[in-house]
N, C-alpha and C positions, 0 to 999 in steps of 0.2 A: 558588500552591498550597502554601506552605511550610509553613503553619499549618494543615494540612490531615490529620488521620492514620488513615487506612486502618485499617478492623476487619474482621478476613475470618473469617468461618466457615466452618470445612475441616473435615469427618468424612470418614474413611474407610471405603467405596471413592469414595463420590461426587467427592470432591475429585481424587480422581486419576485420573480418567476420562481416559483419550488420546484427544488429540481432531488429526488432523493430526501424529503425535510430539511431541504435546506434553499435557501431563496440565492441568485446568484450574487448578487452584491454580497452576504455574507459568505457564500462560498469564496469569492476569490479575497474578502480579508482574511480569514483563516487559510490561504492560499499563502499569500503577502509574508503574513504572520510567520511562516513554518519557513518561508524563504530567508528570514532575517528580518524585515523589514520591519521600522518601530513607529512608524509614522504614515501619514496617507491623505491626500486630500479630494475629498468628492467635491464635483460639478456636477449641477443637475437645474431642469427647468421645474420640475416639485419637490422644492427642497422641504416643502413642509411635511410632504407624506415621506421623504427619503429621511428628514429629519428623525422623525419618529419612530423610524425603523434603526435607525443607529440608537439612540436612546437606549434600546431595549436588546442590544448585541448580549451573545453568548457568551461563555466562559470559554471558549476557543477562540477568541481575538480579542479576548479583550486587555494582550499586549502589545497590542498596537494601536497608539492614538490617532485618531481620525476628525480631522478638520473639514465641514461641512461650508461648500462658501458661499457667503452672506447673501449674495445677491441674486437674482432670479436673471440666468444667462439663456443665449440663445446659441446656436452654437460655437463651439468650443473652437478658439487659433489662437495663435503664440502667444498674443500679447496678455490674453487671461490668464495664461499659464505662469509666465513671466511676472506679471502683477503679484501673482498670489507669493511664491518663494521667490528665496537667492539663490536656491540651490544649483548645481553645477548640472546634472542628469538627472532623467525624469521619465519614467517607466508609467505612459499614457495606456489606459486601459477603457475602454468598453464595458459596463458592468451588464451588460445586457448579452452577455457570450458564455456559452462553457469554454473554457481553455485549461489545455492539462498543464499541471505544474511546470511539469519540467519544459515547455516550451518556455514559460516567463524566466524559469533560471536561467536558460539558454540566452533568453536579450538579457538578463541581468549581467550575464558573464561578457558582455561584449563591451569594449573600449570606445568603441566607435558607433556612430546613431547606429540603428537595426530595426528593421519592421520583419514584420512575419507573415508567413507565406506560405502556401502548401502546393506542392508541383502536382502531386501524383494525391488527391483526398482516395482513400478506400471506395472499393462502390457503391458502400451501402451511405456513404457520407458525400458521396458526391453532389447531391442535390442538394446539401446544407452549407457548404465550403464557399464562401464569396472571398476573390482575394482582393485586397488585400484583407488578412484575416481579424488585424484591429490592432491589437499591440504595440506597442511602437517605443524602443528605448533610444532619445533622442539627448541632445546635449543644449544646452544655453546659448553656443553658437546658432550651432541649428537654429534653435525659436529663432533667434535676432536676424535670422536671412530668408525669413519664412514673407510672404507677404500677408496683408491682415484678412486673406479669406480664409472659410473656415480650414482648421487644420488638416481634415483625413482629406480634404478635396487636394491640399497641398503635398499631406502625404504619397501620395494616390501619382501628382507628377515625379514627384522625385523617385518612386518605384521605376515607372513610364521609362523616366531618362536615367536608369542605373546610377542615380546620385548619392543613396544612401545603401549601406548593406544588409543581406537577408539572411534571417535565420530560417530556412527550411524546412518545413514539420515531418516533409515524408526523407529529410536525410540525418535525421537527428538518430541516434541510438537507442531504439526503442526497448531494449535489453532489461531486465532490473532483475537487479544480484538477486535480493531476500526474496525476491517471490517467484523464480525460475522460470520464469517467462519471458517471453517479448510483448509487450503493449505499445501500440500505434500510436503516442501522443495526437490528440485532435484538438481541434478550435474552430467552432463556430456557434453561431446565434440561436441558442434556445428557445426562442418568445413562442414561435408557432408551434399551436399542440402535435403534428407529428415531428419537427423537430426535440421537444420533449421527451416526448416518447422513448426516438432514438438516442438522447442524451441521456437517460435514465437506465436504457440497456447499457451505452458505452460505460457508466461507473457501474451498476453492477458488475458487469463482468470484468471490468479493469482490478475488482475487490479479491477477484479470484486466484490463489495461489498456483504454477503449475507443476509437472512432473510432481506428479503425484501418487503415493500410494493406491490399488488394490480396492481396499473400502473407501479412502479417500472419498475417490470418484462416484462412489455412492452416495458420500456426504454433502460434494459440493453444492449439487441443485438444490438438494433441500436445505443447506446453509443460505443457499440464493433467495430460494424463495423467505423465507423466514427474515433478510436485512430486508427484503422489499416492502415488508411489512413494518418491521423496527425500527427502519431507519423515519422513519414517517412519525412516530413518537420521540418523548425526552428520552428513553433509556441510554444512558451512556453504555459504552466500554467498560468502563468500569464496574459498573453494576451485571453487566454480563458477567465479567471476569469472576466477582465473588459470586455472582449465583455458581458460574461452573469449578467456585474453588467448592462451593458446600454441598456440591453433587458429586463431584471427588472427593472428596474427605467420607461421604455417606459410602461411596462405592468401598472404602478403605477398610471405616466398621462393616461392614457388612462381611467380606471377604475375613477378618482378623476374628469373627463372632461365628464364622463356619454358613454363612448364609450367601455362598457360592453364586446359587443364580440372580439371587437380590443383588448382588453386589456385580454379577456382570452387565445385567440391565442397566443398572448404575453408570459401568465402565460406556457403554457406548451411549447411551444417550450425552454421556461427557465429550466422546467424540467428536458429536456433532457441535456442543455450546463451545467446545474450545475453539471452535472457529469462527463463532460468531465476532464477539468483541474484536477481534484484527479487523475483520473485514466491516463492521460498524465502522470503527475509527476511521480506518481508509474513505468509504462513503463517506461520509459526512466530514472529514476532515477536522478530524477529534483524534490524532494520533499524537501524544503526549512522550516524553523523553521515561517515565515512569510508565509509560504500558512498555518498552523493549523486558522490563521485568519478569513479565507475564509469561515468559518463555523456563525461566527459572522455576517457578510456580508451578506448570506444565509438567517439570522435571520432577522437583519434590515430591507430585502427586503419586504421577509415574511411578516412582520408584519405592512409595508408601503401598503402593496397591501388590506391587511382586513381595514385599517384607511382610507383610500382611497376609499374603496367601503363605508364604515362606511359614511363618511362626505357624497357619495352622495346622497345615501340613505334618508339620515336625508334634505339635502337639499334640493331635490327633493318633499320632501315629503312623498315619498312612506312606511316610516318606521322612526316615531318622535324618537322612543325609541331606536335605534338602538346603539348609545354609549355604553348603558349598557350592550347588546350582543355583542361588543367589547370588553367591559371591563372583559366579563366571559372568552373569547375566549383566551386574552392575561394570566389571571390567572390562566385558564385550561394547557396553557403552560408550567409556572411557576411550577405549582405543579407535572406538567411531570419531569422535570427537578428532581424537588428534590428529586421525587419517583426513578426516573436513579440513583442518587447520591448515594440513601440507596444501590438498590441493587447491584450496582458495590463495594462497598466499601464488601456487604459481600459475594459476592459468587466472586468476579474480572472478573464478563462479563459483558455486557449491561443488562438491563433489556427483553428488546423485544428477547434475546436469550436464558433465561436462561434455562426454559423448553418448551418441543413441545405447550402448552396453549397459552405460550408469544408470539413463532413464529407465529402461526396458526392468534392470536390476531394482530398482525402485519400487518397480511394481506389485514387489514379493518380499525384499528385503529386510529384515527386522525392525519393526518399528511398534510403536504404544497399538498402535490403531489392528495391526497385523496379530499380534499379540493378543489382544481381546479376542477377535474373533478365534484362534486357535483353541483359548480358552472354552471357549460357549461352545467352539464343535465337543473338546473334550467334556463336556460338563454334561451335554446331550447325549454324549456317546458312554456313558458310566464311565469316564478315564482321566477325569481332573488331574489326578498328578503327573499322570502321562503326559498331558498336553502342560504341563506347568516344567519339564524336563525337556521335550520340543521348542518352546522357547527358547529354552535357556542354550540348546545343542543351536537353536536355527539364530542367536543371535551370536554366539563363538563364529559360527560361520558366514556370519555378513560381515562381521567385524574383520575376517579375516580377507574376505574381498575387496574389502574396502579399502585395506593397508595395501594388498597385492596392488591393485588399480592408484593409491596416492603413491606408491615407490614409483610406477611404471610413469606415470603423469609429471613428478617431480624432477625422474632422471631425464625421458625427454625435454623438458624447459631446460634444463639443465645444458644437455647437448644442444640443444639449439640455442642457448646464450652465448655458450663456448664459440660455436660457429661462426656466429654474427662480429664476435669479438676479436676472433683472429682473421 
C-alpha cells in the first residue's frame, strides 16, 4: 500500500462527530495508520477548525503524516486531487462516514480504480446505506479522464455506466479468525444522531469476541457496557491491562497466603477486566503490535494462580500429591495448544470454531474462566481441593478432545487434498 495516498474530505462538524471517543476523521487516521499507510492528505471547506483538530491527534496516528491543504476548496474533482500529489493511486475518502477497516483494505488491495458499494445493507442499516457508499480507490489516469465537475457526481456516472470496479460490502468475507465470528463490514454517514446511535451499537458489538465459553457469556454485556463507558475517557488498553495484571497478581497472594475466597473474588473480577483492554483497543482503534502480548500475561497469571493454590495445598497439607495434578493441568494446556496449532494450519480457523461440536464443546471445555467458577462452587461447597483435582481431571479431558477432534480435522484436509490432487 506504499504507493497508495489517502484523500480525505473533512468539513466541520461532520468530520468531528464522536463516535465511541473518538471523532471520525481521527477514527479513519488510526484506520489508515494500522492499514500501512504513512501519509494522508485532508480537503476541507474549514480547514481552520479541521486544522486544529489535527494539531492536537492522538498517539494512535500519530505515524502517519497528514497534509492539511492550504486552501479553502469547494467541492472536491480531479484536478485538486491532481494539484496536490504525483502520486500514482489515491484512496479518496469521505471523513464524515463510519467505514469498517476491512472494506478500505479491500480497495487498497485492488490494481484497478474501485468504488464501494453495498448490494444487500442489513435491516437495521438500511436506512443509513446511500450508494455509492464514498470510498473510492482511483488512479492518475482516471483523475486525467475525469471531467472538472465535482468528483463523487462523476463517480456516481462511472458506477451508472459500469466504467469502474466495485468492491462489494455485502460479498466481502465477513469471517475474522481471532475473534470467531462473522462481522458484516458496513459503511455509511454517521453525522445524524440516530445514525450515531446505530453506529455506536455496530462498534460495540463488532468489539465482541464469539463462541464463547459458559461464564463468558455472562461476562460479555457487562464488558459491553463498562467500554461504553471507557471508551468515552483517555483510559488506554494499556492501563486496563496493568490494572488487570495487579488484580491477577493480588488474586495469586491471595490464593498462595491461604485466603481462598479473597483470591477467587480476585479470580473473576479478573475475568471480566481481561476483556476489557482488547475490546478498548478494538473500539477506539488503539490496537498496538505490543498489546498481542497481553495474551501471554493472561497465561503467566493463569498459570501463577493454579501454582499458587498448588503450593498451598501441598503445604497445608490438605493434598501431598498435588504438584502432580499441577503438572497434568499445565501439560493438558500444552497439548491444547498444539491441538489449536494442527487445526488452524488446516482448516485457517481456531479449533473451538471449526464445527457446531467445537462450539457447543466450548461451552464447557476447560478453560481460566470455567476453572474459577469450579473453584468458588468448591470453596462454597467445603471441597477446595476436590474441585482443585476436577480441574485438573476436566482439563486432561478437554485436552484429550481436542487432539481427538485436530487428528480427525487434519486427516480429513488431508484426504481431501489427496483427492483434489489426483
Amino acid at each position: 500500500m506504499e504507493n497508495i495516498l489517502p484523500i480525505l474530505i473533512a468539513d466541520a462538524p461532520e468530520a468531528l462527530t464522536v463516535l465511541c471517543g473518538v471523532n471520525l476523521l481521527e477514527r479513519l487516521l488510526r484506520i489508515l495508520q494500522r492499514l500501512g499507510l504513512r501519509s494522508a492528505i485532508v480537503f476541507s471547506t474549514t480547514p481552520e477548525i479541521i486544522g486544529a483538530e489535527l494539531a492536537k491527534r492522538s498517539w494512535a496516528c500519530q505515524q502517519i503524516i497528514v497534509h492539511l491543504a492550504s486552501c479553502r476548496i469547494g467541492p472536491l474533482t480531479s484536478q485538486l486531487v491532481l494539484d496536490q500529489s504525483a502520486s500514482e493511486r489515491f484512496l479518496i475518502v469521505p471523513a464524515n462516514i463510519y467505514c469498517d477497516a476491512r472494506l478500505l483494505a479491500a480497495l487498497c488491495a485492488k490494481q484497478s480504480p474501485a468504488a464501494l458499494l453495498d448490494s444487500d445493507p442489513p435491516e437495521f442499516a438500511q436506512s443509513l446505506i446511500r450508494n455509492p457508499c464514498g470510498p473510492a480507490l482511483v488512479t492518475r489516469d482516471f483523475l486525467f479522464a475525469l471531467s472538472p465537475a465535482p468528483f463523487f457526481e462523476e463517480l456516481k456516472k462511472k458506477i451508472d455506466n459500469r466504467e469502474i470496479d466495485i468492491v462489494n460490502a455485502a460479498e466481502e468475507d465477513d469471517y475474522i479468525v481471532p475473534m470467531r465470528r462473522h462481522v458484516r463490514p458496513l459503511c455509511f454517514s454517521a453525522t445524524p444522531e440516530r445514525n450515531r446511535r446505530v453506529a455506536e451499537r455496530v462498534i460495540l458489538d463488532s468489539a465482541q469476541n464469539g463462541t464463547l465459553d459458559l461464564p463468558a457469556y455472562i461476562h460479555g454485556p457487562i464488558e459491553t457496557a463498562l467500554i461504553s463507558l471507557l471508551c468515552k475517557t483517555r483510559i488506554t488498553p494499556n492501563q486496563i491491562t496493568i490494572g488487570g495484571f495487579i488484580i491477577g497478581c493480588s488474586a495469586t497472594a491471595a490464593f498462595a497466603l491461604g485466603r481462598v475466597g479473597l483470591g477467587i473474588l480476585a479470580a473473576l473480577i479478573f475475568g471480566i477486566v481481561d476483556g476489557l483492554d482488547g475490546k478498548q483497543a478494538r473500539v477506539k482503534i488503539e490496537t498496538t503490535e505490543h498489546g498481542k502480548w497481553e495474551h501471554h500475561l493472561d497465561y503467566f497469571i493463569e498459570n501463577s494462580w493454579w501454582a499458587a493454590i498448588a503450593f498451598q495445598l501441598w503445604r497445608s497439607g490438605q493434598f501431598p500429591n498435588v504438584f502432580y495434578f499441577f503438572a497434568l493441568l499445565v501439560g493438558s494446556r500444552l497439548l491444547y495448544e498444539f491441538a489449536q496449532r494442527g487445526a488452524k494450519m488446516a482448516k485457517g480457523r481456531l479449533l473451538d470454531d471449526v464445527a457446531p461440536f467445537d462450539r457447543a464443546f466450548r461451552l464447557i471445555a476447560a478453560r481460566r474462566n470455567v476453572y474459577v467458577w469450579i473453584l468458588a462452587c468448591g470453596f462454597l461447597l467445603g471441597a477446595f481441593p476436590q474441585g482443585y483435582v476436577i480441574i485438573c481431571g476436566w482439563a486432561a479431558i478437554s485436552a484429550a478432545v481436542h487432539l481427538a477432534r485436530s487428528i480427525w480435522i487434519c486427516d480429513g484436509s488431508m484426504r481431501r487434498f489427496v483427492g483434489i490432487r489426483s
